[in-house]
C-alpha positions, -999 to 999 in steps of 0.1 A, spaced: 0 0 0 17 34 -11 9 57 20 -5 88 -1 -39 67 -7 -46 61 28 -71 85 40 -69 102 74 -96 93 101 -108 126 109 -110 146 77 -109 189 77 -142 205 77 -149 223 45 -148 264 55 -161 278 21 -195 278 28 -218 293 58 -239 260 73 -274 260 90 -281 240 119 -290 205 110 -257 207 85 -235 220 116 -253 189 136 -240 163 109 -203 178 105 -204 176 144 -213 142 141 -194 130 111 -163 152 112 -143 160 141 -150 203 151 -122 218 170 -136 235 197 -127 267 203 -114 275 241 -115 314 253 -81 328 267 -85 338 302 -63 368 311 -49 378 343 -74 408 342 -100 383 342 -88 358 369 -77 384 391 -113 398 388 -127 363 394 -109 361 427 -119 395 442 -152 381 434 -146 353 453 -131 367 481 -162 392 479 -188 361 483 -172 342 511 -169 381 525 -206 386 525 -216 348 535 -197 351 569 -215 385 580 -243 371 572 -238 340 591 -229 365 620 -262 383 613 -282 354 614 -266 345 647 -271 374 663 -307 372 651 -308 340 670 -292 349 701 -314 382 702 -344 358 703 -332 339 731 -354 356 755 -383 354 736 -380 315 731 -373 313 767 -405 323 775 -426 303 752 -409 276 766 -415 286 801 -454 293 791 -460 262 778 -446 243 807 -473 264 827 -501 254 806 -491 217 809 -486 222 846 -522 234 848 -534 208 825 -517 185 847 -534 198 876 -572 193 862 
């Protein structure tokens, strides 16, 4: 076998002509695409970590807010608690 006649496996996509849908579809399927990967600068991964660093920011205060919500309702829960034992004490007592 003379090596010029073998065909490669994945053959080049033709790029003279602008495709529709269902033909981008079957050169997907029967040709192999390149796909096309987007540079990611320093700008943009610096800007990705301040964004970061911004979220886990803002979660912990509001984990702290949320705490102090719930200790600032101690009291109140206290005395639900202590009402209710007084209702089933005079329940109790019938």
């Amino acid at each position: 076998m003379i090596l010029s006649t073998l065909k490669p496996k994945s053959r080049p996509v033709p790029k003279s002509k602008v495709y529709n849908l269902d033909q981008i579809k079957w050169l997907k399927y029967h040709y192999i695409l390149p796909i096309k990967t987007k540079r990611v600068t320093r700008v943009e991964l610096n800007k990705r970590l301040r964004h970061k660093e911004q979220q886990k920011k803002e979660a912990e205060a509001k984990k702290l807010e949320d705490l102090s919500k719930e200790i600032d309702s101690i009291p109140e829960i206290t005395e639900e608690i202590k009402q209710e034992d007084e209702e089933k004490q005079k329940n109790m007592l019938r």
